[in-house]
C-alpha positions in Angstrom: -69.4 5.2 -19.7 -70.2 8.6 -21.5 -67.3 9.5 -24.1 -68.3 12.7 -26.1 -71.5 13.6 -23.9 -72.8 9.9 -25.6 -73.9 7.2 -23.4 -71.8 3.6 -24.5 -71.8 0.4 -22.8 -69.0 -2.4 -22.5 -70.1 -6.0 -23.6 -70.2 -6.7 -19.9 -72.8 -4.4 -19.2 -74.9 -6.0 -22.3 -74.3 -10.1 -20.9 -75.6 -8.6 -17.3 -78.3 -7.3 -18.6 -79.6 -9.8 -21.0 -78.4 -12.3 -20.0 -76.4 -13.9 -22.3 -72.4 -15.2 -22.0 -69.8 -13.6 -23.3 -68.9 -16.3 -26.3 -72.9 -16.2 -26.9 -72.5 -12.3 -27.7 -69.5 -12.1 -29.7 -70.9 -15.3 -32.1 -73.6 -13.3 -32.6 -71.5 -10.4 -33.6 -69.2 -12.6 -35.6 -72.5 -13.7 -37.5 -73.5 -9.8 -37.8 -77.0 -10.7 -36.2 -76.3 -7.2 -34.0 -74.4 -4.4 -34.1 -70.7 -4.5 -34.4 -70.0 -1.7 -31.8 -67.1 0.3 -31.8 -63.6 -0.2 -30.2 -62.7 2.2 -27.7 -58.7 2.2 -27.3 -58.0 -0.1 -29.1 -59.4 -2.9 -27.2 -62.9 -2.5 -25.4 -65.6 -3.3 -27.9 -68.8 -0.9 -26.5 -72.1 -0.5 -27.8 -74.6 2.8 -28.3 -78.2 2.7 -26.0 -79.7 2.1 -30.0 -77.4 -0.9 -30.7 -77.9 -2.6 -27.3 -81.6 -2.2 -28.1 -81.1 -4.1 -31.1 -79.2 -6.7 -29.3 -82.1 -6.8 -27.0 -84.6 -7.6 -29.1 -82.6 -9.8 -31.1 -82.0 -11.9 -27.5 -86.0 -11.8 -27.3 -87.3 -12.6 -30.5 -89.7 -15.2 -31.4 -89.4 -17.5 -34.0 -91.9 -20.1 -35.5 -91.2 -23.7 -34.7 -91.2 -26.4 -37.5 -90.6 -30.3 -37.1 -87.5 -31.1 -38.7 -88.9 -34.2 -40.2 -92.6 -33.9 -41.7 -92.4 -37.6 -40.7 -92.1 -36.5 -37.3 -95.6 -34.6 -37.2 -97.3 -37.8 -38.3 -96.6 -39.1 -34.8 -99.0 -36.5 -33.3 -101.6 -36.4 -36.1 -102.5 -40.1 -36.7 -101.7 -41.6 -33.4 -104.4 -44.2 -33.1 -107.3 -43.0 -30.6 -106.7 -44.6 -27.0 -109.9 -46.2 -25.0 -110.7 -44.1 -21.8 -112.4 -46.2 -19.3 
């Protein structure tokens, strides 16, 4: 929708195109990971082209995996060597 010659998009547009459910999005917003967006009378939350690139790349990211137990690694690392016949 285009409100003030400004481009703005409903949280619906934003789960289509990334993706993502609807209670996925607003815990995210709730957690002010993304943008908050802005209401629009009163009840439709909707987002700027800039914030729902932020959202995208928040969906995307990468993050580093570490074992939750350094125990855990110790099973990989010293696992005796098996006999290949």
């Amino acid at each position: 929708m285009q409100i003030k010659e400004i481009d703005y998009f409903s949280a619906a547009d934003i789960q289509r195109e990334i993706g993502v459910v609807r209670q996925t999005l607003w815990r995210w917003r709730k957690a002010r990971k993304i943008p908050q967006g802005r209401l629009y009378r009163g009840r439709q939350v909707v987002f700027t082209k800039q914030e729902v690139e932020t959202i995208r790349e928040y969906a995307n990211r990468l993050e580093p995996t570490e074992p939750s137990d350094s125990d855990q690694m110790k099973l990989f690392t010293n696992s005796p060597k098996r006999k290949v016949s």
